[in-house]
C-alpha positions in Angstrom: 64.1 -62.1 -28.4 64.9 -64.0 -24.9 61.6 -64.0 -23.5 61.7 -64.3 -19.6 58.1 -65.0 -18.6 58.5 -64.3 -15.1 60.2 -61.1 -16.0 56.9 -59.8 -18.0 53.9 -61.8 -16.1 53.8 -60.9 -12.0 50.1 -61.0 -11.2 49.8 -58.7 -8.3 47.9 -61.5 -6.4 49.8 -63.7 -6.8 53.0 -61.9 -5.0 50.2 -60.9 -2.0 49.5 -64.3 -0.8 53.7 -65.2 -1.4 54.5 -62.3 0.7 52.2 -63.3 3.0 51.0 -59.7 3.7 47.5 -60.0 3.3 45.7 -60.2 6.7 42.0 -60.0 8.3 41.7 -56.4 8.4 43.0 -56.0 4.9 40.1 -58.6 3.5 37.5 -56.6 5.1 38.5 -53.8 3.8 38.7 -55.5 0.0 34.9 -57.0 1.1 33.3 -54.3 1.6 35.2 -52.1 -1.6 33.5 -55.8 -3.6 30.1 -55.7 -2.2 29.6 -51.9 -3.1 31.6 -52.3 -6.5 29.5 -55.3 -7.4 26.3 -53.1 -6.8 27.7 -49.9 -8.7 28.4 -52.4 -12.1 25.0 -54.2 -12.2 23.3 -51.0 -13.8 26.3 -50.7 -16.1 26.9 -54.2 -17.1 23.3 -54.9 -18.2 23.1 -51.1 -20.1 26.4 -51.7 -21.7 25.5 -55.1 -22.9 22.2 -54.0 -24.7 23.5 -51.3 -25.9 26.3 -53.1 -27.6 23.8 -55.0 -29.3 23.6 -58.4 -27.5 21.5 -59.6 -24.4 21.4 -58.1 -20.6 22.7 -61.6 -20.0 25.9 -61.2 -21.9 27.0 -57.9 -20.3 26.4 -59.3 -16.7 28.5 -62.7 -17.7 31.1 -60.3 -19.2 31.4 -58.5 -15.7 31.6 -61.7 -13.8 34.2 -64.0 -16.1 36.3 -61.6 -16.9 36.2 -59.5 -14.0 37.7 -62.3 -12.0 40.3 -62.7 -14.6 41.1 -59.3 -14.8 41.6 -59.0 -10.6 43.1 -62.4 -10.8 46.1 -62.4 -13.6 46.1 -58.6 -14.4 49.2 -56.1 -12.8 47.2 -53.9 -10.7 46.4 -53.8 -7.3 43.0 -51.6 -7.8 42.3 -52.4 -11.4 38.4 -53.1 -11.7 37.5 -54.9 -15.1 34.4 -55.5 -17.1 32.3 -54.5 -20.2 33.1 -50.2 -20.7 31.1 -47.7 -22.8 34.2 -47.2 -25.3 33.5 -50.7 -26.9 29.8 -49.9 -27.5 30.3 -48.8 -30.5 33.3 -51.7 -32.0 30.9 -54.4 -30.8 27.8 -53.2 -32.4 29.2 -53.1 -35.4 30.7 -56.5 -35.6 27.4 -58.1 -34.1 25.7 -56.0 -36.8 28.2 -57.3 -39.8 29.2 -60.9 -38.4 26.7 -61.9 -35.7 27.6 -63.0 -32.5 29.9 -65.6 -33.8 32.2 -63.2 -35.4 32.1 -61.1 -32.2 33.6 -63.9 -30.1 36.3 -64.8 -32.7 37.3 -61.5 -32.8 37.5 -61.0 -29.0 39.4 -64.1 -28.6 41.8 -62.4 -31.5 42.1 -59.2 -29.6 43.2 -61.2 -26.5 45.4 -63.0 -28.6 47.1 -59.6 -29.8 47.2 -58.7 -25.8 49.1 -61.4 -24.5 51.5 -60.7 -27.6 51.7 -56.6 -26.3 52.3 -58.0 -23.0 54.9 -60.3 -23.5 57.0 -58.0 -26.3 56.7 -55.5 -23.3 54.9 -53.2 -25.0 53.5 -51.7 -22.2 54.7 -48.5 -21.7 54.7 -47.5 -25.2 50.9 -46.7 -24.8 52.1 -44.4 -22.0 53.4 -42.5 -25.0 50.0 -42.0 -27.0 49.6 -38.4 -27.5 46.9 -37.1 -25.0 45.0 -35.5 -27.9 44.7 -38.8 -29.6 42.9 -40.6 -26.1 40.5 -37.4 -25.6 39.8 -37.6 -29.5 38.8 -41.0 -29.1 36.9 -41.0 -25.8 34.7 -37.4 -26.5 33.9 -39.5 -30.2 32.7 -42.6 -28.5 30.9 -40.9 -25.4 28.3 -38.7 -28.2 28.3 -42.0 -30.4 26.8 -43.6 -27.1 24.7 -40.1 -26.7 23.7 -40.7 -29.7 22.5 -44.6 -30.1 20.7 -43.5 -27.0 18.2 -41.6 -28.2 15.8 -43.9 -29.4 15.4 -45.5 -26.0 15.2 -42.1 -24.5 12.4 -40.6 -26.4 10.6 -44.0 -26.7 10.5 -44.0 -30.3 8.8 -47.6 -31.5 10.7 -50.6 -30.4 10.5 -51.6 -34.1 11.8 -48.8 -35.5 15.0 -50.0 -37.2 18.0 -46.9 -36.6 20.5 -46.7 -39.2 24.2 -47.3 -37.8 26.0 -44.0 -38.9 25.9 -41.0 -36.2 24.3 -38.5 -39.0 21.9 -41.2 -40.5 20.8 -41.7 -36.9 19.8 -38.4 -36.5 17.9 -38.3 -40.0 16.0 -40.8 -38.7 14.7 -39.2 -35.2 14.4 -36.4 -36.9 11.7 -38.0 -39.5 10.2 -40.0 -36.4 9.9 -36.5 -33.9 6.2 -37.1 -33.9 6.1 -40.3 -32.9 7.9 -39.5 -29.6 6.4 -41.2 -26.1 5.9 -38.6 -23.6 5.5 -41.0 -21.1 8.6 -43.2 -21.6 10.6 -39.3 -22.1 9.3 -38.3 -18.6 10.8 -41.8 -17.4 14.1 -41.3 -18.9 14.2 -37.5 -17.7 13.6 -38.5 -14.1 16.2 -41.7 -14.1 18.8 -39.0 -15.5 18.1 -36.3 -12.9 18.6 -38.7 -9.9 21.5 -39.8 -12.1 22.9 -36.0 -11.8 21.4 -35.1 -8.4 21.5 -38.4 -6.0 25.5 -37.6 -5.5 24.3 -34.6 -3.1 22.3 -37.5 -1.0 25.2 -39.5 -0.8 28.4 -41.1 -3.0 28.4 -44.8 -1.2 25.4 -45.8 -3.4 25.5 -44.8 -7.0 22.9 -42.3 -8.9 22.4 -45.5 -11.6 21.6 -47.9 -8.8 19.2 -45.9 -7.4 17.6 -44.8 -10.8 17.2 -48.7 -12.0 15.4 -48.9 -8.6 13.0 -46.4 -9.3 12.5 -46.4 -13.1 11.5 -50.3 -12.5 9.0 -49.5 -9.1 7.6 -47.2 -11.4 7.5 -48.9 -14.4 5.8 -51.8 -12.4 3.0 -49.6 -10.4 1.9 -48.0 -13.6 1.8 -51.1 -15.2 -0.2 -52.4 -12.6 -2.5 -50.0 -11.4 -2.7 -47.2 -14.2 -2.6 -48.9 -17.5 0.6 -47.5 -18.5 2.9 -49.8 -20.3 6.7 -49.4 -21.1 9.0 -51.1 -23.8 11.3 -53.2 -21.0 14.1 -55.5 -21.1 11.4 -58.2 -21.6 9.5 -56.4 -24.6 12.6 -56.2 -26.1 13.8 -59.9 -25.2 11.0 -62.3 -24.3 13.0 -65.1 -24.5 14.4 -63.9 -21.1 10.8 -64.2 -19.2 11.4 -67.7 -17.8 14.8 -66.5 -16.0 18.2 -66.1 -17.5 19.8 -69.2 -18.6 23.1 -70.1 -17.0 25.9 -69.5 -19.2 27.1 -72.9 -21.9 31.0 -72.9 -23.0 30.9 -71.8 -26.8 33.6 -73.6 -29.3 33.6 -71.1 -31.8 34.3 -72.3 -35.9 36.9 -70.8 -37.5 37.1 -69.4 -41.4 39.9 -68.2 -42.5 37.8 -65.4 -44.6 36.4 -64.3 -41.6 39.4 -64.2 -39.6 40.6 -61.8 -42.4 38.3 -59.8 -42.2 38.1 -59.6 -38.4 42.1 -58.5 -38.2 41.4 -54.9 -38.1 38.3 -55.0 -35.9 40.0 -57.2 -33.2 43.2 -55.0 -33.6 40.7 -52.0 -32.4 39.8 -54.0 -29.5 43.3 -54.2 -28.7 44.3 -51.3 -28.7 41.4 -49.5 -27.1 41.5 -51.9 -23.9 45.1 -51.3 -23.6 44.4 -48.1 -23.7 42.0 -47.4 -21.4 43.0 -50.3 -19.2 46.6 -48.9 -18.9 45.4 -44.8 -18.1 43.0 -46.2 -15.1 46.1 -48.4 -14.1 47.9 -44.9 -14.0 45.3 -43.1 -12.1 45.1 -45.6 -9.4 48.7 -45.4 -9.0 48.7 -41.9 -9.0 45.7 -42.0 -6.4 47.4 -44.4 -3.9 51.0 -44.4 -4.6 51.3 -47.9 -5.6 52.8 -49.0 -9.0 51.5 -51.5 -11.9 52.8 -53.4 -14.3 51.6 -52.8 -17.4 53.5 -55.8 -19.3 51.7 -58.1 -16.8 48.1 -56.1 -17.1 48.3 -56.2 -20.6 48.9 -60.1 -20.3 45.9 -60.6 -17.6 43.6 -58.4 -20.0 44.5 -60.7 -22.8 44.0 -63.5 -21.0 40.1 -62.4 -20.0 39.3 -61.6 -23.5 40.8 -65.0 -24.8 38.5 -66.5 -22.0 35.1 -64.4 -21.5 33.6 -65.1 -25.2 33.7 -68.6 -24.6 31.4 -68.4 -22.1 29.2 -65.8 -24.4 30.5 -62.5 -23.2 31.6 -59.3 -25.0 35.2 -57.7 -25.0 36.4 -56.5 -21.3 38.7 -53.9 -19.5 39.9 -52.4 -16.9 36.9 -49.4 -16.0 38.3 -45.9 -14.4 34.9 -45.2 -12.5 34.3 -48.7 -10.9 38.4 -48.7 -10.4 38.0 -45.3 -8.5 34.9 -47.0 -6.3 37.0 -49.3 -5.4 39.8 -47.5 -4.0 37.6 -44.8 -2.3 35.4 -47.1 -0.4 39.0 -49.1 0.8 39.8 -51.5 -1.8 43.2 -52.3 -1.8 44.1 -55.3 -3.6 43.0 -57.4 -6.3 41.0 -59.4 -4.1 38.3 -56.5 -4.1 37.6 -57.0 -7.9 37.3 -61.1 -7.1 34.7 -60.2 -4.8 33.0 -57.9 -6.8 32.8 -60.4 -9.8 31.6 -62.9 -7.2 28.5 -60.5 -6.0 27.7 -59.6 -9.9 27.4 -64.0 -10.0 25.2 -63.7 -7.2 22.8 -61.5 -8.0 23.1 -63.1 -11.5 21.4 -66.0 -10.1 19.1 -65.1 -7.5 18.0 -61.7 -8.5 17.9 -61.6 -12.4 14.5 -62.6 -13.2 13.2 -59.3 -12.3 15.8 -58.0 -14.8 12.7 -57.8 -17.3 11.3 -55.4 -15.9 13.5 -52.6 -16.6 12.2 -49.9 -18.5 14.8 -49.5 -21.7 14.4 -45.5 -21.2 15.6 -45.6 -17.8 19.3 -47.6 -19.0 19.2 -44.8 -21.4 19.4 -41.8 -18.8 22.0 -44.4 -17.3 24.0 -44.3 -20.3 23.7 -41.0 -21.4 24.8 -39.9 -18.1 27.8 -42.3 -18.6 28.7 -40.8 -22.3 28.5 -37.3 -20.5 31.2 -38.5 -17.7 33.1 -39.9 -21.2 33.0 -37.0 -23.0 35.7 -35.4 -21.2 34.4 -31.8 -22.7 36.1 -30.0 -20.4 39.4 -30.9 -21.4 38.3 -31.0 -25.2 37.8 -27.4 -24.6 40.7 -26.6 -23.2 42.9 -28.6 -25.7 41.6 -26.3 -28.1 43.4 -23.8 -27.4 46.8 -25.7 -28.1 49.4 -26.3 -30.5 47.6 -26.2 -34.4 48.8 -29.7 -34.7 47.2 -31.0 -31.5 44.6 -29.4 -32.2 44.2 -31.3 -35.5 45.2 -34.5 -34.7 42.2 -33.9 -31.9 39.3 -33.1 -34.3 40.7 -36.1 -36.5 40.5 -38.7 -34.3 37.1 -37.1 -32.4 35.2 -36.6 -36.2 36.8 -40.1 -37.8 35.3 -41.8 -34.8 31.8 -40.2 -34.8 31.3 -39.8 -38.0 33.1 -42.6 -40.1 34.0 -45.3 -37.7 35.9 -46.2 -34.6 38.6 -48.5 -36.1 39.4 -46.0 -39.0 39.8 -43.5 -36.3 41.9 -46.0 -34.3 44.2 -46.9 -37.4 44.5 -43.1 -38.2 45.1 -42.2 -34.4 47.8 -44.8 -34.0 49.7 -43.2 -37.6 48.9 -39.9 -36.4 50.6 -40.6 -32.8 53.4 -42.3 -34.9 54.1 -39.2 -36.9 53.5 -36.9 -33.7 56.5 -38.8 -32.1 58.6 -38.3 -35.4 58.1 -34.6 -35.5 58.6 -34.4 -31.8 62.1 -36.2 -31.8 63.0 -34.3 -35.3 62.7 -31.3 -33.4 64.9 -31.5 -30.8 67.5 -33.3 -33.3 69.7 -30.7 -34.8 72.7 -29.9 -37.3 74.6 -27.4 -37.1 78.3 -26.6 -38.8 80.4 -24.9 -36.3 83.0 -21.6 -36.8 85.5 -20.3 -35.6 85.9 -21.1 -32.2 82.6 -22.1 -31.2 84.2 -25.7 -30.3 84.4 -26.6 -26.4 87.3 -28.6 -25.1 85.1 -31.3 -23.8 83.0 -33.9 -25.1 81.4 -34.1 -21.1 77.9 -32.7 -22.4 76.9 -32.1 -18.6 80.3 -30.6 -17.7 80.2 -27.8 -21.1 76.8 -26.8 -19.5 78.0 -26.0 -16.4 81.5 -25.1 -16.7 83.8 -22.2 -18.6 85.6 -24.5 -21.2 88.2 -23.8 -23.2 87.7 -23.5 -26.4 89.3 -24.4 -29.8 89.7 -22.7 -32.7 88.7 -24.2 -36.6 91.7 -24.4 -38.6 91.2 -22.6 -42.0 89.6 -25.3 -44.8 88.0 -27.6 -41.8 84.3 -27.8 -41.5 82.7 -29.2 -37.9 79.0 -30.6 -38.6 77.4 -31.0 -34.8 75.1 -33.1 -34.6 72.6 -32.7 -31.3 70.0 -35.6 -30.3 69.0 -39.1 -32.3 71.1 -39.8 -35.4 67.9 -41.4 -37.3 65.8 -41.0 -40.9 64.0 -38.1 -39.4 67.5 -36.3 -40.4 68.2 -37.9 -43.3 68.0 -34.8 -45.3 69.3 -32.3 -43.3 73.1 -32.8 -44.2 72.0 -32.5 -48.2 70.8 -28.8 -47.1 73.8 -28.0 -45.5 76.3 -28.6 -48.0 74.1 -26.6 -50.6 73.9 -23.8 -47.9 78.2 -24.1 -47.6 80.7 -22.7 -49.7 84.7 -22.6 -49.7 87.6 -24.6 -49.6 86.9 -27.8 -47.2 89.3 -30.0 -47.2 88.1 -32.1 -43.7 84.8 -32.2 -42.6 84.6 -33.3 -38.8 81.1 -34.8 -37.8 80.5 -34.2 -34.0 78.5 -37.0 -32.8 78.9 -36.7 -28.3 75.4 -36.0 -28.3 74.2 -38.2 -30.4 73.1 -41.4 -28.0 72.2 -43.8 -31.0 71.7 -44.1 -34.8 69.4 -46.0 -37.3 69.6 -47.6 -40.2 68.6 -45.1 -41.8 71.0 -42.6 -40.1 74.1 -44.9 -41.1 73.0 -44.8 -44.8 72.5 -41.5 -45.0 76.0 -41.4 -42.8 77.8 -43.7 -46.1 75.9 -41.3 -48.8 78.0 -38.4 -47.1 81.2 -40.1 -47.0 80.9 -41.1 -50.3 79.7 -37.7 -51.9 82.8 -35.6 -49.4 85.1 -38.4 -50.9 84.4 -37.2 -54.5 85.0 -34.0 -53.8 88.5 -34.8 -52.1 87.0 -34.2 -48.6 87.9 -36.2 -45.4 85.6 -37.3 -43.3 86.5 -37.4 -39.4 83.9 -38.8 -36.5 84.4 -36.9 -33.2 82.8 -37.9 -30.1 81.1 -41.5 -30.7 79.4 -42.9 -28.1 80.8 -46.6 -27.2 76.5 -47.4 -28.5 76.6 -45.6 -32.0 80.8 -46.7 -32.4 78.8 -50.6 -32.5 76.7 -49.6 -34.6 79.2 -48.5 -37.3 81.3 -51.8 -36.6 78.0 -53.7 -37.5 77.5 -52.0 -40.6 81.6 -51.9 -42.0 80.9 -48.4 -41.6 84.2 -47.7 -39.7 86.1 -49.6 -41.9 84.6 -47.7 -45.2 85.5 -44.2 -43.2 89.0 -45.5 -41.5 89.5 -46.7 -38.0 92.1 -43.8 -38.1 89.6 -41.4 -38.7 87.6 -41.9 -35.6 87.8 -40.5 -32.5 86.1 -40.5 -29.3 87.1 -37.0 -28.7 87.2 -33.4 -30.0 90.7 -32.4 -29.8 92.7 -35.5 -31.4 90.1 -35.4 -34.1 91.1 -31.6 -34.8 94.6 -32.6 -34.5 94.0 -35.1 -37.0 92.3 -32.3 -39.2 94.8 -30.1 -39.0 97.8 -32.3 -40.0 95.8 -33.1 -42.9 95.0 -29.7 -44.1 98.9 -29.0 -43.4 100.1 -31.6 -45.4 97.4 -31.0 -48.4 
């Protein structure tokens, strides 16, 4: 592969200051997008990260390392990254299985795989994911969230040790209903309905800003003046009373039997931040016009996750919601997401020791309300009512991923959306044997569409085998089924390949078998049509030679000629 670097990595910012079309009124614009962008992911950051299973710390650091990163090497203009609810669930589980150690080896793997994507310029093929597959995924992961949630939200006992599967989870609220706290429900009741509501009041301050607000005043003056105490970032990490520490590089040890074992979960991570990092690249272009490069984005996010857990974070990506924030509040190049990470550090140092006393049931209304804007029912629904195959590759991928776990689901999904694409192109590949004078003059496929053509007749004891779409081992057995279906006296078979714009491995063998097998039986094979792309192909394999340059032809009517002197002679 000749890998041109600059060809696949062209930050966005970098080619603004080159350009020099980044001006005074254009910076205001991307500081106050920041400032209000930096407010709108404080709530999220510090949910996401305890619900993830790590520290409000590591969530906030997460925002601000590789939010910079993201803004400043990523292929966006509007592309806002930090920690998102679809890796709730991934993380979790490895911090739960490996500790926080493993978690950072595996991010650092995932960014490794990134950079890889990004450089092989595999970006657009996630443009190609079937759309059941991303709903499948997203509507599992927002009622895993839902469902993790619910502890916090009915302020069961802090001790109370929840089971990791989604229908364990709910055997165990279920055998702990009576032991549900009124008080701490009420809490997370009213941070959710502010949550719904506050977007009537106004959309320049967000609903989860203004619920932390309240749900910690509250919190406080109950405290305080009534007696009434609530299970808070501090009951749950003490160690966090005395302030939040400032951040210490991490050198993470490497086993080789871990890194085994990590493969598939930092593949996950992968895949799902290209994914959703690439569809809110797509929206944001589709909101403003503007164009990203997805080779370079997947390169920029690869380079944040290879960064970010050495300085204690979680696994990053671009976020559709804060993304959207941006642009509608006048964000308009990368230097908004810089800012924004640079606001997140600032309120990380001055305002975060009164981080501890958020109540834990109001981040659950917060994230409950962000599984419901995940769960994308709406357009579950509706995809219900498609094709039986979407529909099952849909309640695959949603049940794998609730049920048994995310990176099954995200194997299966990516094998599902690999067979999907096989189907699809099988479909509109076709063989079909020609009679009588169902043969047009001209090989010009645009020009037989449009135009009257002549046409010319079969002579008797010649077959014509037209081939329509991708020669590859999606057809493999299709010509088997026509010869069983075809009787007579064939002395020439003609193979019609004009619309045929390439051809695989497979496709040549299966090409060879047919020649040999029509050999047996005395039959000549003749190639009409072949593209100067598929022609190269045969060269490559000695397939021309094992047919006869003589017998190929780049046109219909020399290769019936050809036919027809042979059947004459025989």
């Amino acid at each position: 592969m000749n890998l041109n670097l600059k060809e696949v990595f062209q930050p966005k910012l970098f080619g603004l200051f080159q350009k020099g079309r980044y001006d005074s009124r254009t910076f205001t614009s991307d500081l106050i997008a920041g400032i209000i962008v930096g407010i709108i992911a404080l709530p999220l950051a510090i949910a996401f990260g305890i619900a993830s299973g790590v520290t409000p710390q590591q969530g906030l650091i997460t925002a601000i390392v590789a939010g910079f990163l993201i803004s400043f090497f990523g292929g966006s203009n509007f592309l806002i990254g930090g920690p998102t609810g679809a890796f709730i669930v991934i993380v979790a589980g490895i911090v739960g299985q490996y500790g926080m150690h493993g978690l950072i080896i595996a991010t650092i793997m995932a960014g490794v795989f990134l950079v890889i994507m990004g450089l092989c310029k595999m970006g657009a093929i996630f443009k190609f994911i079937p759309y059941p597959i991303v709903v499948g995924f997203t509507s599992g992961i927002a009622l895993t969230i839902f469902s993790t949630q619910m502890k916090d939200f009915f302020g069961l006992p802090l001790d109370l040790a929840v089971p990791a599967g989604f229908i364990p989870q709910w055997g165990c609220y279920f055998q702990n209903i009576a032991s549900i706290n009124w008080v701490e429900f009420a809490m997370s009741m009213g941070c959710l309905l502010i949550c719904i509501f506050w977007g009537k009041v106004t959309k320049r301050i967000p609903g989860s800003l203004i619920a932390l607000i309240f749900g910690t005043l509250v919190s406080v003056l109950l405290s305080k003046f009534a007696g009434v105490e609530f299970a808070t970032i501090g009951s749950k990490f003490p160690e966090l009373a005395n302030g939040l520490p400032m951040p210490k590089p991490v050198a993470p040890e490497f086993d080789f039997e871990t890194l085994k074992g990590l493969v598939s979960p930092a593949f996950t991570i992968a895949i799902l931040c290209a994914i959703e990092s690439l569809l809110a690249a797509m929206v944001a272009d589709g909101a403003t016009g503007k164009h990203h490069n997805s080779n370079t984005e997947l390169i920029g996010q690869g380079i944040a996750n290879i960064i970010t857990p050495l300085f204690g974070g979680i696994p990053a990506t671009g976020a559709l919601a804060r993304t959207m924030a941006s642009i509608n509040n006048g964000g308009k190049t990368p230097v908004t997401g810089i800012i924004h990470a640079v606001v997140l550090l600032l309120i990380y140092l001055f305002l975060m020791p009164y981080a501890v006393y958020i109540p834990l049931s109001c981040l659950a209304a917060i994230l409950v309300m962000v599984a419901y804007n995940m769960s994308e029912w709406r357009t579950f629904k509706y995809l219900l009512r498609g094709d039986k195959s979407d529909v099952a590759v849909l309640l695959i991928t949603f049940f794998l991923t609730v049920i048994v776990d995310l990176t099954v689901a995200i194997e299966v999904g990516v094998v599902l959306a690999i067979v999907l694409f096989v189907r699809r192109v099988m479909q509109t590949s076709t063989i079909s044997v020609l009679e009588g004078n169902q043969v047009a003059a001209t090989e010009d496929i645009e020009k037989a569409a449009m135009e009257d053509t002549d046409r010319l007749d079969i002579p008797k004891g010649v077959e014509v085998y037209e081939i329509d779409g991708p020669f590859f081992f999606g057809l493999a057995s299709r010509f088997e089924e026509l010869e069983n279906q075809k009787r007579g006296e064939t002395k020439v078979r003609i193979i019609r390949m004009r619309k045929v714009p390439f051809i695989d491995s497979t496709g040549i063998n299966n090409l060879r078998n047919l020649c040999e097998r029509t050999h047996k039986r005395g039959v000549i094979v003749i190639l009409s049509g072949v593209t100067e792309k598929v022609h190269q192909s045969l060269v490559k394999f000695g397939v021309d030679l094992e047919i006869g340059p003589e017998y190929i032809f780049p046109h219909i009517v020399p290769a019936l000629k050809k036919a027809t002197e042979i059947v004459s002679n025989k």
